[in-house]
C-alpha positions in Angstrom: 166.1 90.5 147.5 164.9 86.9 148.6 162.0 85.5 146.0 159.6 84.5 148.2 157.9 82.1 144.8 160.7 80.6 143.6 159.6 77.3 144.7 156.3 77.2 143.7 155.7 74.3 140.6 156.8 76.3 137.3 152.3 76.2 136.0 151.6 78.2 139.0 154.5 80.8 138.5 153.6 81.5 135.2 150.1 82.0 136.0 151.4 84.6 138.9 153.7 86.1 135.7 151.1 86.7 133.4 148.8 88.1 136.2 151.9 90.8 137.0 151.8 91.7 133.0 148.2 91.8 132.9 148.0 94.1 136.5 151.3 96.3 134.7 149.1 96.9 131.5 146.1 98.1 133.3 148.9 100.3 135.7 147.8 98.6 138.6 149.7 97.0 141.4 149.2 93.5 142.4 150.1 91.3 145.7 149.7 87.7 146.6 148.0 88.0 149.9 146.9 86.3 153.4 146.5 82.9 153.6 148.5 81.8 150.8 151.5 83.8 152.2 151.7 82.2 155.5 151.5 78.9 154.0 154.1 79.2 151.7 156.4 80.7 154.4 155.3 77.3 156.5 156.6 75.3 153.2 152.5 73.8 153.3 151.2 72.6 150.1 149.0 75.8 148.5 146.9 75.2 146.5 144.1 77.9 145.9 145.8 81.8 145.4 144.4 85.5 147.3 145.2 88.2 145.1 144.7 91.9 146.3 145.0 94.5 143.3 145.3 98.4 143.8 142.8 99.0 140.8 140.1 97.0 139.2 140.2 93.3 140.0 137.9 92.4 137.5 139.4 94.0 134.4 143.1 92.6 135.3 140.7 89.3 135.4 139.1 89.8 132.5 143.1 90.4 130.2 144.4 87.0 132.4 141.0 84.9 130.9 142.1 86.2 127.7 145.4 85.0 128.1 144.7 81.5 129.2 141.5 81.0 127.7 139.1 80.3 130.3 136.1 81.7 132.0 135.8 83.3 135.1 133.6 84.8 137.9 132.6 88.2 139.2 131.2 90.0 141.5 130.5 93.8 140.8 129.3 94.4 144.1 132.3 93.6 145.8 135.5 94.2 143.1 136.2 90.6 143.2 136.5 87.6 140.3 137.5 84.2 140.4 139.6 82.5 138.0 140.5 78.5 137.6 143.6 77.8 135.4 145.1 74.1 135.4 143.2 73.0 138.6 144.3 76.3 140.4 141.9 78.7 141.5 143.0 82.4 141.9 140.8 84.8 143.8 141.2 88.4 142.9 140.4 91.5 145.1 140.4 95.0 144.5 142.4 96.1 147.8 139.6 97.5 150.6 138.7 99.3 153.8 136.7 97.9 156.1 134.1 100.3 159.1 132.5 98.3 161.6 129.1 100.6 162.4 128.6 98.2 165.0 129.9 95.4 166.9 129.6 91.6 164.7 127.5 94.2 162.1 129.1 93.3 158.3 132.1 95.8 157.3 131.5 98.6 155.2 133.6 98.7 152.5 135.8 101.0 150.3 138.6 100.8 147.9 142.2 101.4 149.1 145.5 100.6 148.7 147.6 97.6 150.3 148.2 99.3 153.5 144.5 99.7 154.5 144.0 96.1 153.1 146.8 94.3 155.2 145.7 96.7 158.4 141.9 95.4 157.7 142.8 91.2 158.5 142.1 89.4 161.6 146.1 88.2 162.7 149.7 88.9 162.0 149.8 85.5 160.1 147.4 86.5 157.9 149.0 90.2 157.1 151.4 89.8 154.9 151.5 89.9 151.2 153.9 88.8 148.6 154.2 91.7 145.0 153.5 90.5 142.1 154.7 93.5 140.5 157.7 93.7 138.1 160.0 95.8 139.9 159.9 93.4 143.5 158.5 90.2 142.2 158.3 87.7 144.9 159.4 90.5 148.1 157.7 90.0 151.3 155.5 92.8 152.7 155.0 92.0 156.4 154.1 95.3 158.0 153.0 94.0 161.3 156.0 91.2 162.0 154.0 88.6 161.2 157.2 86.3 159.6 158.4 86.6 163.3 155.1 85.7 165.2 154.9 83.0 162.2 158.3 81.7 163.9 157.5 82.5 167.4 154.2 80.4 166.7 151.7 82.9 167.8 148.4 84.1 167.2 148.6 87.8 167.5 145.7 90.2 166.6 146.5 93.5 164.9 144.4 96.0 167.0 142.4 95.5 170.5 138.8 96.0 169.0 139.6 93.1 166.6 137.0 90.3 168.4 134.4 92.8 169.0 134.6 94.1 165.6 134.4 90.6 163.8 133.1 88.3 166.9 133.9 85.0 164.4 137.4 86.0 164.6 137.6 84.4 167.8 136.6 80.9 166.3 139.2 81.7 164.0 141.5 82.2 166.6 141.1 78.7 167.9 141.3 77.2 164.3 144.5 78.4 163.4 145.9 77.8 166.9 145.1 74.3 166.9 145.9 73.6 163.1 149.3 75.1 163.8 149.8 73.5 166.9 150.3 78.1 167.8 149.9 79.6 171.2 147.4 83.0 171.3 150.1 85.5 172.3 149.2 87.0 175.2 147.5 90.0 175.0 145.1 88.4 172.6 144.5 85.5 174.7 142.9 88.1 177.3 141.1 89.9 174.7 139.6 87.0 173.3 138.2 85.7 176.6 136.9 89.0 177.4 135.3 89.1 174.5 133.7 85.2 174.9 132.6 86.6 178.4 130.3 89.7 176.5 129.0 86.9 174.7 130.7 88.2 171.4 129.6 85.4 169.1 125.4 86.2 169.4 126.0 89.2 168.0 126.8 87.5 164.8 125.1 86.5 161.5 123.9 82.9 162.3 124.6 82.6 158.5 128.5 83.6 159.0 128.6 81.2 161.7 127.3 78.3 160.0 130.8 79.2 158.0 133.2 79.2 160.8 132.0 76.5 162.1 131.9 73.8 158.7 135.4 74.8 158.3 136.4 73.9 162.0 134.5 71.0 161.3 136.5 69.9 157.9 139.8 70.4 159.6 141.5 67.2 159.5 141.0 65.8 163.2 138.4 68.0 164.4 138.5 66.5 167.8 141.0 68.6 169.5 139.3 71.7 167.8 135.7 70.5 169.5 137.6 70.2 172.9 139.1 73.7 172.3 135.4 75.4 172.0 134.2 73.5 174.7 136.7 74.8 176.8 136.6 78.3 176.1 133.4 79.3 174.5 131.1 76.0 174.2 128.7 76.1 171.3 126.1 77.8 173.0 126.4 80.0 169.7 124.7 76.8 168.0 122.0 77.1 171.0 122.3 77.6 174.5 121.3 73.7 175.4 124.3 72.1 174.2 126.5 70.8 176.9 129.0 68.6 175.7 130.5 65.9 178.0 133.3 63.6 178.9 131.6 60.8 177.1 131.0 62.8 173.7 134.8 63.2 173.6 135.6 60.0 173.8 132.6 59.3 170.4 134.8 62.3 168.6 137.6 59.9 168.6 136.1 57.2 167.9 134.3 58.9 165.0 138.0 59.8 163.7 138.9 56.2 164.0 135.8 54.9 162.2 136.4 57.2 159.4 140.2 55.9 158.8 138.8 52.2 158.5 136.0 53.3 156.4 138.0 54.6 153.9 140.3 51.5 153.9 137.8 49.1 154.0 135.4 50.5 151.3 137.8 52.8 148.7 134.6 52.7 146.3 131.8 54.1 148.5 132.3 57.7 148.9 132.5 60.0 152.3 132.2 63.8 151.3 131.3 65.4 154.3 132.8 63.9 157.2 131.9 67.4 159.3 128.4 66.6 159.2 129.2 63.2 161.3 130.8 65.7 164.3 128.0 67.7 163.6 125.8 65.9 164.4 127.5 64.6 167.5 127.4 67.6 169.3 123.6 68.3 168.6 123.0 64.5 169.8 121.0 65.6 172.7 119.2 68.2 171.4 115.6 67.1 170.8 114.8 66.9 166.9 112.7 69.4 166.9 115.2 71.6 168.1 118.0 69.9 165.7 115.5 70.9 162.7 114.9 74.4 164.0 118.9 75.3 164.5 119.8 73.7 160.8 117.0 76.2 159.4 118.4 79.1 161.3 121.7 78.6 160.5 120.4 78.0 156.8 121.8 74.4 156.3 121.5 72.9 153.0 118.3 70.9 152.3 120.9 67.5 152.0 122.4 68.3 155.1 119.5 69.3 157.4 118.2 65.3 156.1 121.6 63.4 157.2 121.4 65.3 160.3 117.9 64.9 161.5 117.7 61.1 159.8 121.0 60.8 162.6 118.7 61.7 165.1 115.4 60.1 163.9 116.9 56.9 163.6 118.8 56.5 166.5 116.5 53.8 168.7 115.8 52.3 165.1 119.2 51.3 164.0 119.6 49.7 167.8 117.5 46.9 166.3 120.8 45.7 164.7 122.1 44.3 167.7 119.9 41.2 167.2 119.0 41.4 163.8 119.6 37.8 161.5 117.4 38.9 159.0 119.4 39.7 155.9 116.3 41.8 154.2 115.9 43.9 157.6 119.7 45.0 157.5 119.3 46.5 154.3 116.2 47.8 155.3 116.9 49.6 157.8 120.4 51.2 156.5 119.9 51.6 152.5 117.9 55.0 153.6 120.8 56.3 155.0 123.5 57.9 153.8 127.1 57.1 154.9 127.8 59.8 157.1 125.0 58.3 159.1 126.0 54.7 158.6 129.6 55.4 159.7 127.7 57.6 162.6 125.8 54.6 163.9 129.0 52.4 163.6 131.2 55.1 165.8 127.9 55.4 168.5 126.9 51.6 169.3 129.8 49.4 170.4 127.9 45.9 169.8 129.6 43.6 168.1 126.8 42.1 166.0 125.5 45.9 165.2 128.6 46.4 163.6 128.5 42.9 162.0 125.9 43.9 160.5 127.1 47.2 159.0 130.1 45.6 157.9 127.9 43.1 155.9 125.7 45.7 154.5 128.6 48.1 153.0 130.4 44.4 152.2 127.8 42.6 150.4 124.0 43.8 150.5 124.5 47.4 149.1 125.3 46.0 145.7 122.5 44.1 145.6 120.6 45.1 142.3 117.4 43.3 140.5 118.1 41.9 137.0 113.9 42.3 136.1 113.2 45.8 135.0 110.3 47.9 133.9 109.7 46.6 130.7 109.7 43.3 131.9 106.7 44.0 133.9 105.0 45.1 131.1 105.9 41.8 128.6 103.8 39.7 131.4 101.1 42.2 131.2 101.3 44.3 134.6 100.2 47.4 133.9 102.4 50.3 135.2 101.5 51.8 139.2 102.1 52.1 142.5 102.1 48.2 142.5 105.6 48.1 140.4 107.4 49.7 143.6 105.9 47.4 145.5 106.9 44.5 143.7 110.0 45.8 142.7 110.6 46.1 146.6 109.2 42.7 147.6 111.4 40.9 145.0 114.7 42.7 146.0 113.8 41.6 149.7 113.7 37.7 148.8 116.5 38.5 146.4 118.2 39.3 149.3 116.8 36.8 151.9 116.8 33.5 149.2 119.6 34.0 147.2 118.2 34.5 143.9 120.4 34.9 141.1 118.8 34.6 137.7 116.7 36.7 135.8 114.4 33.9 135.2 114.5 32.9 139.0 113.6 37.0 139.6 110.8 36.8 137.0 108.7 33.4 138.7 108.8 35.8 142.1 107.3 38.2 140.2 104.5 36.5 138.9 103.4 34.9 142.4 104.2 38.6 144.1 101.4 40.1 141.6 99.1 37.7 142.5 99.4 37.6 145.5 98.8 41.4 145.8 96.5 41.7 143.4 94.0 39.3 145.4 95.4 41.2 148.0 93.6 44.5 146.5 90.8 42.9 145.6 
């Protein structure tokens, strides 16, 4: 019998090892599953583990925290706990069946056994499972031949109601057909277009969505999987409005090209979501309005909804860079924003001197930084208010625009600024 873990570093078999004694005390049986499975098969780097157990997840959980000494996660609700041990996280299932009442409705569940688990997933690829258990450690289970569609390179549901039972399969679909560089075999090519012609996907959750579609999004080079949606379902799921066009293709690419000289060019300023740049691309034309009203419904976070609607707010704005000299303007206009938007800006307007000017703020003005504090306000007798921000923000501009260096330089601005302003108020 091949061992299909043989290969995996010697931390993470041990961790699989003591989860097989701690499933083998509780008389449970225990299966590395999904995901994890067909990556391995692929030789792909795995990094996070699926672990179905026939029995209670949570109590073999609870014996493998124990043995390694760490916390965990759990969820009563659902069977499931989540476990980190030397940088690996381990997700643990107790093994399910799933009853659509209705099409895109969320499954009901019930415990099963592996069979009913396997039979429950959304393609072949993603059917197999791996025991853990003593007697066949490291045997492939592929009950649907999903080794051989792994080799064929196909996308193969298990069963025809498959994209009208779970409508965000078919976003799946694409995602693993493009990520793969797969072909959808072909019965389930025709199922998934009819069910993108019944308008499958607005049957759906806007929540669950919002899922599919951030991890589309945070697929290394999302372009070709944009292009793929467009093509065979648009994202009229998003809203009904969005037409993308020849020309926004051609800003997805250059969006991926921006993003490779960002991160050569400035190592220590840090991109986390790169998905929100594309996002934002193919809401563009949207009016902001709209924009803010489809990040609500699809219950964005609060930090996202603002990167994308500052994107759209600030569009005409930025175009002021194009002939901007002023040092104190630059930084004016971009310190607000956050990178994704910066990098946005830089992918959207092809002007030289726009650019220029970016280059010069991530380059130069974005570590500028004011020597005079607080305190030192208060040694020359300015009593704290609103008037420190705006002497604070006055100074940094000349700071910026003069060339001001020392402390003692940034403390005679201050004095004049308070004068000034205080006449000012009076």
């Amino acid at each position: 019998m091949k061992n299909r873990l043989n290969k995996l570093p010697s931390q993470v078999q041990k961790i699989l090892k003591a989860a097989s004694l701690a499933a083998a005390k509780l008389d449970c049986s225990i299966y590395l599953v999904g995901g994890v499975v067909r990556d391995l098969l692929l030789r792909r780097s795995v990094f996070d583990f699926d672990i179905v157990v026939e029995g209670q997840a949570i109590a073999v959980v609870k014996v493998l925290a124990k043995i390694f000494k760490v916390d965990f996660s759990r969820h009563h609700a659902f069977g499931t706990a989540t476990i980190i041990v030397g940088g690996h996280r381990i997700d643990f299932a107790t093994a399910r069946v799933e009853h659509y009442i209705y099409p895109g409705a969320l499954p009901r569940v019930k415990p099963a056994n592996l069979v009913d688990d396997l039979k429950r997933r959304d393609f072949t690829i993603n059917a197999m499972a791996i025991s853990l258990n003593k007697g066949d450690f490291g045997r492939l289970i592929d009950l649907y031949d999903g080794l051989s569609d792994l080799k064929k390179g196909l996308i193969r549901i298990l069963h025809k109601e498959s994209f009208s039972d779970d409508p965000t399969r078919i976003l799946r679909a694409i995602r693993f057909k493009e990520r793969f560089s797969f072909k959808f075999e072909s019965k389930t090519g025709k199922l998934l277009k009819q069910a993108i012609n019944t308008k499958a996907l607005s049957l759906v959750n806007s929540h669950r969505l919002r899922d599919e579609i951030v991890l589309i999004l945070k697929e290394p080079k999302p372009y070709r999987y944009i292009k793929r949606i467009k093509e065979l379902e648009g994202f009229r799921f998003l809203h009904p409005k969005i037409r993308l066009k020849p020309a926004d293709f051609l800003f997805f690419i250059r969006i991926e090209k921006e993003l490779v000289t960002y991160r050569r060019k400035f190592r220590k300023l840090r991109i986390n979501q790169d998905w929100l740049i594309y996002l934002a691309g193919i809401m563009l034309a949207l009016p902001l309005k709209t924009i803010e009203k489809v990040m609500a419904d699809f219950a964005f976070k609060k930090g996202e909804r603002i990167i994308i609607t500052s994107i759209k707010s600030k569009l005409k704005e930025i175009k002021k860079l194009e002939k901007c000299k002023k040092k104190s303007l630059i930084y004016k206009l971009l310190c607000p924003l956050s990178f994704e938007a910066i990098i946005f800006f830089y992918a959207y307007y092809p002007n030289k001197n726009l650019r220029k000017n970016i280059d010069f703020f991530l380059e130069t003005l974005i570590f500028t930084k004011l020597k005079v504090k607080g305190k030192d306000l208060k040694k020359l007798s300015i009593k704290p208010s609103k008037i420190f921000g705006n002497i604070f923000e006055e100074l940094l501009y000349k700071k910026i625009d003069k060339g001001i260096f020392s402390k003692k330089e940034e403390l005679s601005h201050v004095e004049r600024i308070y004068k000034r302003l205080s006449l000012k108020k009076n």
